[in-house]
C-alpha positions as CSV (number, residue, x, y, z in Angstrom):
1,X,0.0,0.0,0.0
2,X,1.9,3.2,-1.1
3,X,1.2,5.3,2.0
4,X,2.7,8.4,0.6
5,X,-0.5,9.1,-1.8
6,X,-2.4,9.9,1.6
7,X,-0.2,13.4,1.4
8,X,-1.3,16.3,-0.7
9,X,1.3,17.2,-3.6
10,X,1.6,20.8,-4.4
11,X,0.4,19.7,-8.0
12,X,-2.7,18.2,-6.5
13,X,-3.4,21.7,-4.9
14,X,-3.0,23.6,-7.5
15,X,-5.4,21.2,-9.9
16,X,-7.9,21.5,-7.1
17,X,-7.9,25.0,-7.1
18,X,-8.2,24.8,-11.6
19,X,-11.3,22.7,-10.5
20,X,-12.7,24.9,-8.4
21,X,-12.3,28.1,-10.4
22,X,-13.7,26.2,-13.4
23,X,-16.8,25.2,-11.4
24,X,-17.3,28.6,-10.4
25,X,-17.0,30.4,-13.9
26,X,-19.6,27.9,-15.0
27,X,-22.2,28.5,-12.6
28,X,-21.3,32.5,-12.5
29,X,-19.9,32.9,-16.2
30,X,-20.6,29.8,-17.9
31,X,-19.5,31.6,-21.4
32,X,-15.9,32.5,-20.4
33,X,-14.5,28.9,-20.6
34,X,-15.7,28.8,-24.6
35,X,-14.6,32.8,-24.8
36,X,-10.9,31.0,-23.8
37,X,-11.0,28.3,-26.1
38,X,-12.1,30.6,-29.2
39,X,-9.4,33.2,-28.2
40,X,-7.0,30.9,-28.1
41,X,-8.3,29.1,-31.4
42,X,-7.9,32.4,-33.5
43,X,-4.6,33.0,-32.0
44,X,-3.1,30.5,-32.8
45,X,-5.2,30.0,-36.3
46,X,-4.5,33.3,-37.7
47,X,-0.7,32.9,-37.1
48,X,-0.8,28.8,-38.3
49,X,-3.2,28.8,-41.2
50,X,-2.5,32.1,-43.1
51,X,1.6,32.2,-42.3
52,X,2.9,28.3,-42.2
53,X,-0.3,26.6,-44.0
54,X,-1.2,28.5,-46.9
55,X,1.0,31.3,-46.9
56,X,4.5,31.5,-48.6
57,X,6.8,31.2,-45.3
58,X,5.6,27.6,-44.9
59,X,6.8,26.9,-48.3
60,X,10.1,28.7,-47.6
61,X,10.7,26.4,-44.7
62,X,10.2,23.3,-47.5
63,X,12.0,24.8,-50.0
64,X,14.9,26.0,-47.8
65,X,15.7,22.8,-46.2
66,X,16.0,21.6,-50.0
67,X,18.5,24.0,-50.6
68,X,20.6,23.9,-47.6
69,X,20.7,19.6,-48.6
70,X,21.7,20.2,-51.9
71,X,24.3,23.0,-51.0
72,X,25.2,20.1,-48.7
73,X,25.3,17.9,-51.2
74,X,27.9,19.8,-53.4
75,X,30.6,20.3,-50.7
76,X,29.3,23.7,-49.8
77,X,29.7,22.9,-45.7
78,X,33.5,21.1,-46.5
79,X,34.1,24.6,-48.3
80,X,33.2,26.7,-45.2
81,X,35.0,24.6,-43.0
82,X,38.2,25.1,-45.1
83,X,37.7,28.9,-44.5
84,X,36.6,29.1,-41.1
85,X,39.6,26.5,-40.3
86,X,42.9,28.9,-39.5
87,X,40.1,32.1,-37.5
88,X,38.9,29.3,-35.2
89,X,42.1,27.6,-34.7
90,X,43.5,31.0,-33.6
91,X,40.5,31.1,-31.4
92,X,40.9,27.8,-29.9
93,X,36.7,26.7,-31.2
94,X,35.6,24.3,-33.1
95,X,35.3,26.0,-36.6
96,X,31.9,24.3,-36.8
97,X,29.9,26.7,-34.4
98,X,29.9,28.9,-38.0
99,X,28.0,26.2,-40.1
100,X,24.4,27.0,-38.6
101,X,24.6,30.9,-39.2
102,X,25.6,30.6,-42.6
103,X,22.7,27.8,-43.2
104,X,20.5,30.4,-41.7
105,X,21.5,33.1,-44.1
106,X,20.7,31.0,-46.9
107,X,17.3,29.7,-45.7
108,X,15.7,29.4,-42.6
109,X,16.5,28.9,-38.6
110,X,14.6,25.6,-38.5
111,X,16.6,24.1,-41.7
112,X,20.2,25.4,-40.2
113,X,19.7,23.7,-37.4
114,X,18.1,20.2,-39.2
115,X,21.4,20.6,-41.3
116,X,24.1,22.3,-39.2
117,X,23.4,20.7,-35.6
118,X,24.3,16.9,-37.0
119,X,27.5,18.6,-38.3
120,X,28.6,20.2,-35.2
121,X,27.8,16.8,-33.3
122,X,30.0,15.0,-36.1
123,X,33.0,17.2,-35.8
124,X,32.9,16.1,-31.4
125,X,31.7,20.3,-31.0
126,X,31.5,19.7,-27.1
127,X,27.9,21.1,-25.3
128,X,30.0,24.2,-24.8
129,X,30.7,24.7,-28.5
130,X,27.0,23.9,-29.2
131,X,26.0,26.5,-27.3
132,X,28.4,28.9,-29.0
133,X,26.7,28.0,-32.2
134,X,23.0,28.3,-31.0
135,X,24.1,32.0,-30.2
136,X,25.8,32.9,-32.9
137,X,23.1,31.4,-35.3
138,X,20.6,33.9,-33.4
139,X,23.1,37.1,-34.9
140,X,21.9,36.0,-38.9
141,X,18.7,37.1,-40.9
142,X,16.6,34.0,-41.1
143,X,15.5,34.9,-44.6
144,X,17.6,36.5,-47.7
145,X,13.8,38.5,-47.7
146,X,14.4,40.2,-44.5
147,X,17.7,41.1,-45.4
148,X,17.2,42.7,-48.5
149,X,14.0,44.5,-47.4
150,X,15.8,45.8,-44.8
151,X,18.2,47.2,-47.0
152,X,15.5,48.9,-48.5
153,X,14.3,50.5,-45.2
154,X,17.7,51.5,-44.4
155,X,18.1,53.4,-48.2
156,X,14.4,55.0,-47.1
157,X,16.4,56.2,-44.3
158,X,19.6,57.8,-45.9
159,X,21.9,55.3,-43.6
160,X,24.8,54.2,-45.2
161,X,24.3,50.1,-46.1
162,X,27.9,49.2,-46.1
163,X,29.1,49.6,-42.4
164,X,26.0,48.4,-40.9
165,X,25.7,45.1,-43.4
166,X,29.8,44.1,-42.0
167,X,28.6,45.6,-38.0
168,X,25.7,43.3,-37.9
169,X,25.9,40.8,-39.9
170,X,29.2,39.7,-41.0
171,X,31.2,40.9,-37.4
172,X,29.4,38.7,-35.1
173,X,29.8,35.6,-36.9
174,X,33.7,36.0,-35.2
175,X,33.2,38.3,-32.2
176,X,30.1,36.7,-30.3
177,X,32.0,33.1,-30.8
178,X,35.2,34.6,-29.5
179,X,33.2,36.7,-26.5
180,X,31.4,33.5,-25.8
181,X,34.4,31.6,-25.6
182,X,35.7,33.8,-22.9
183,X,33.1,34.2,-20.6
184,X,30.1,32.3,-20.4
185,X,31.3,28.8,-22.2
186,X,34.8,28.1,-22.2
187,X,35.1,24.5,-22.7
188,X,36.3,24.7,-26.3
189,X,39.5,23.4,-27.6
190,X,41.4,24.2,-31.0
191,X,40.8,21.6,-34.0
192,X,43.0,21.3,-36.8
193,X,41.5,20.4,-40.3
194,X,42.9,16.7,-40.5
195,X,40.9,15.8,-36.9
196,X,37.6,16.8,-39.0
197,X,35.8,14.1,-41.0
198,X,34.2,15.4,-44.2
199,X,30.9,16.4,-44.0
200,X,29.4,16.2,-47.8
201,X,27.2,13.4,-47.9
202,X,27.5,10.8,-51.0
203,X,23.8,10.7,-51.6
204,X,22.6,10.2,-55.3
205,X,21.0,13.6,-56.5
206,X,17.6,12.3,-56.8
207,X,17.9,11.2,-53.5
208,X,19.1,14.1,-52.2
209,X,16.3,16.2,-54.1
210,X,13.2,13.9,-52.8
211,X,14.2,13.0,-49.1
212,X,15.2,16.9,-48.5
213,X,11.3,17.6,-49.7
214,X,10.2,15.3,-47.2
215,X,12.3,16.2,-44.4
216,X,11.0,19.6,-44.9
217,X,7.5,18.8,-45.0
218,X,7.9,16.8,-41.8
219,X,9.9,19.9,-40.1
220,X,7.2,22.0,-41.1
221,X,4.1,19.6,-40.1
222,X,6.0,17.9,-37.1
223,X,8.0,20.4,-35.4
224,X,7.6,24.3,-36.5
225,X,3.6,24.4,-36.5
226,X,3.3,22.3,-33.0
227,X,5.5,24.7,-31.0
228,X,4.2,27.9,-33.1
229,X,0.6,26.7,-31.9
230,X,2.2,26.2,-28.1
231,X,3.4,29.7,-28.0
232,X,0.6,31.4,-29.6
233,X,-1.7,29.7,-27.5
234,X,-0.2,31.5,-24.5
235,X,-0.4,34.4,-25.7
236,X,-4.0,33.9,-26.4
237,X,-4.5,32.8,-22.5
238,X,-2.7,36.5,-21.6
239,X,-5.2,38.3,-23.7
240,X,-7.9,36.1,-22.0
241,X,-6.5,37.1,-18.5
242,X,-6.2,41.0,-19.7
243,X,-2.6,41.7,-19.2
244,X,-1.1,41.1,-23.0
245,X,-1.8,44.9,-23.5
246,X,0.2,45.8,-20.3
247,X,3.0,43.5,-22.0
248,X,2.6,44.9,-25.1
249,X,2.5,49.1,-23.6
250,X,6.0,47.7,-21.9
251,X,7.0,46.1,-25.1
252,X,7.0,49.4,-27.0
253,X,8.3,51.7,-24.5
254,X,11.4,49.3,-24.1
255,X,11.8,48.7,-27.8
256,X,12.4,53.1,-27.7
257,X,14.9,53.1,-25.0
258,X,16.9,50.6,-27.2
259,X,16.6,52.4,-30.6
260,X,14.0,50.1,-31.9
261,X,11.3,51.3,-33.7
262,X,8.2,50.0,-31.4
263,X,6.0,49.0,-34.3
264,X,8.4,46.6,-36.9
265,X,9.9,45.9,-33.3
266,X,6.8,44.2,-31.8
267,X,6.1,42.3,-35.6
268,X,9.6,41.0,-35.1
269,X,9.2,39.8,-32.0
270,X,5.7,38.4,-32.5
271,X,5.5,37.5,-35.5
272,X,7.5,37.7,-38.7
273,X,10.8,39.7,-39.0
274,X,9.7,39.9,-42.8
275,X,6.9,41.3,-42.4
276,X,8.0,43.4,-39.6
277,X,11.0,45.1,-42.2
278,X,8.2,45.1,-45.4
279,X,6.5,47.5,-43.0
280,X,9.0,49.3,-42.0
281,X,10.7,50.2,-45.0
282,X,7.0,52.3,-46.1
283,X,7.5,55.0,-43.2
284,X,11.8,54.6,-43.0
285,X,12.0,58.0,-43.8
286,X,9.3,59.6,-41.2
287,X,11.1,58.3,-38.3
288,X,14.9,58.9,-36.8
289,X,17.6,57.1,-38.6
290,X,18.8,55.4,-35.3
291,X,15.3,53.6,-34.8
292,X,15.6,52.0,-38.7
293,X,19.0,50.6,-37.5
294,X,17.7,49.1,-34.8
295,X,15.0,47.6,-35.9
296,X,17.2,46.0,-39.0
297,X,19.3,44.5,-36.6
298,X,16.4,42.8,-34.7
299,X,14.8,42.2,-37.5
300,X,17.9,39.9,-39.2
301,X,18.4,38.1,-36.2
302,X,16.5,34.3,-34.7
303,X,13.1,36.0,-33.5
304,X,10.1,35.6,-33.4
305,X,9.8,34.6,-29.9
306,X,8.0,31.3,-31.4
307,X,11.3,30.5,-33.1
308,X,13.7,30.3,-30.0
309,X,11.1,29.2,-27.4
310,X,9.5,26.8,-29.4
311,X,10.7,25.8,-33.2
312,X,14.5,25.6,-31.9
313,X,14.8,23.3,-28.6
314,X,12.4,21.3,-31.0
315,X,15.0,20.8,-33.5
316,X,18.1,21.1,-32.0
317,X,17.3,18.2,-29.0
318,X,16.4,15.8,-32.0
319,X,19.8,16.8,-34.1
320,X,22.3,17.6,-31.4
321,X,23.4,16.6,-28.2
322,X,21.4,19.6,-26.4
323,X,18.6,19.7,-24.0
324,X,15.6,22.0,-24.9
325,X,16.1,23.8,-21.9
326,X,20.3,24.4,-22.9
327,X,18.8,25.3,-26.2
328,X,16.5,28.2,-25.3
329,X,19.6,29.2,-22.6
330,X,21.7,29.5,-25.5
331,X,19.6,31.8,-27.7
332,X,18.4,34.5,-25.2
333,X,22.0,34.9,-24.3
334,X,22.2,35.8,-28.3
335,X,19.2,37.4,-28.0
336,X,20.4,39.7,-25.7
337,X,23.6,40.4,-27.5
338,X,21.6,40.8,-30.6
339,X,19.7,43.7,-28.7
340,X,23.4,44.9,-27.1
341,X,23.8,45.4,-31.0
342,X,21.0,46.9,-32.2
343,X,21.4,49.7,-29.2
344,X,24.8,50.6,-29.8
345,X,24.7,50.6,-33.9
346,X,21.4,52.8,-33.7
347,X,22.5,55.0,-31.0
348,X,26.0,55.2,-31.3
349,X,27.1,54.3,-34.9
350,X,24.1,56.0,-37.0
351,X,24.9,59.3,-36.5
352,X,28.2,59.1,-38.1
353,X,26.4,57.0,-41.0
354,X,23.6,59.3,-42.0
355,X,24.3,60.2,-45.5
């Protein structure tokens, strides 16, 4: 007789107390529990359907992973490695921590890491190392769109492209390795080219070009859309409860303080970093330089918030050697470097850019 179910379990409490509160908005408001479950519904619909079902960044996730296997394919990570090789060494990392923020350039978060993460587990990256490349991956645009719309936005606003495009996009794919290397995780050691198998698969082209198609699909269906529907469901729950427009009044006056424009800012956040720089490039020119800057850089970076809470530990615990929970550590530590970087370039570097 287990004697120990006799004693009341904080989780028993608290699903007592969900009981009770349920029974008493059925007898006192018996239309708020279906008010929840439609809020949440269209929350998470009109972010599932329209974006990922049948809208165009659903088929970008498809159609990206079948790029990043044929670039694969035809030696393109071997080729990195060779350049990456002698900066790393010098650094003492693994020179693979590079391969998921170039993947991501090329096509999508969720495809560098289906493509990148085996790589870095391959090449005996330590946890450490894995890490490193988690956060640096969060420093790349997740779509050539958003990068080049950017541009646009930044052109609107008379910045000139050149200095920013090497500041935030090309810089930290050596700084934030090197910075991470020296403070928060160390355990890296140097790796010469001969200690690193070769990473170009021999797959017959057909092969490559039809299993790619369904490894996408089942990224898409499997793993981006569950934890896009998980986050977006909370979200729904905090406008049920009222306070997702106190977050979002705290959101905005944040976004300011950091020389990102409130607006695009909150779209990046929430929802689409494309869209988010689509918009912003319209009124570029209306609003101070520093703000377009800023909201560039967080724009061409891992976000939305779906992407590193949800779509990343998802993918990264299947291909690497991660935990979700070392995953999500990871990319709010890039996160925050990625805002570090969008303050000081729109603060500090615009004015000397303004053209």
């Amino acid at each position: 007789m287990n004697h120990s179910r006799k004693k009341w379990a904080p989780i028993e409490v608290i699903g007592l107390i969900i009981v009770l509160m349920a029974l008493i908005a059925l007898l006192f408001a018996p239309h708020s529990l279906s008010h929840l479950f439609d809020l949440t519904i269209n929350e998470v619909f009109n972010v599932v359907v329209p974006i990922f079902l049948t809208g165009t960044v659903g088929i970008a996730i498809i159609v990206s992973v079948i790029l990043g296997r044929i670039l694969e394919r035809l030696g393109f990570t071997d080729g990195l490695i060779r350049i990456f090789v002698p900066i790393m060494k010098w650094m003492r990392i693994n020179p693979t921590v590079i391969i998921p923020s170039i993947y991501n350039i090329l096509g999508d978060i969720n495809a560098a890491g289906k493509i990148a993460a085996p790589v870095l587990v391959k090449a005996k990256a330590t946890r450490d190392e894995q890490k490193i490349a988690v956060a640096t991956m969060i420093q790349s645009p997740q779509s050539f769109a958003t990068f080049v719309l950017g541009l646009m936005a930044l052109t609107a606003a008379c910045v000139n492209l050149f200095p920013i495009i090497i500041l935030s996009i090309f810089l930290p794919l050596i700084l934030v390795p090197w910075i991470l290397s020296k403070t928060i995780y160390r355990n890296t050691r140097k790796v010469d080219i001969h200690e690193l198998p070769r990473f170009t698969p021999k797959t017959k082209p057909l092969e490559t070009l039809f299993q790619s198609a369904k490894e996408g699909t089942e990224l898409l269906l499997l793993v981006i859309i569950p934890a896009v529907a998980a986050v977006f469901f909370i979200i729904g729950i905090l406008k049920f409860i009222g306070i997702w427009e106190y977050i979002n009044s705290i959101l905005s006056v944040t976004l300011t303080y950091l020389s990102i424009d409130p607006s695009s800012g909150i779209v990046s956040i929430l929802a689409a970093p494309t869209l988010a720089v689509a918009q912003l490039a319209d009124y570029a020119s209306t609003i101070p330089p520093g703000l377009v800057v800023g909201s560039f850089v967080i724009a061409n970076s891992g976000l939305p918030l779906s992407v590193i809470f949800g779509q990343m530990p998802a993918t990264w615990r299947e291909c690497s050697t991660l935990k979700e929970k070392d995953v999500i550590e990871a990319a709010l530590v890039g996160l925050v470097i990625r805002f570090a970087t969008a303050c000081f370039l729109g603060f500090v570097v615009t004015p000397f850019l303004v053209v």
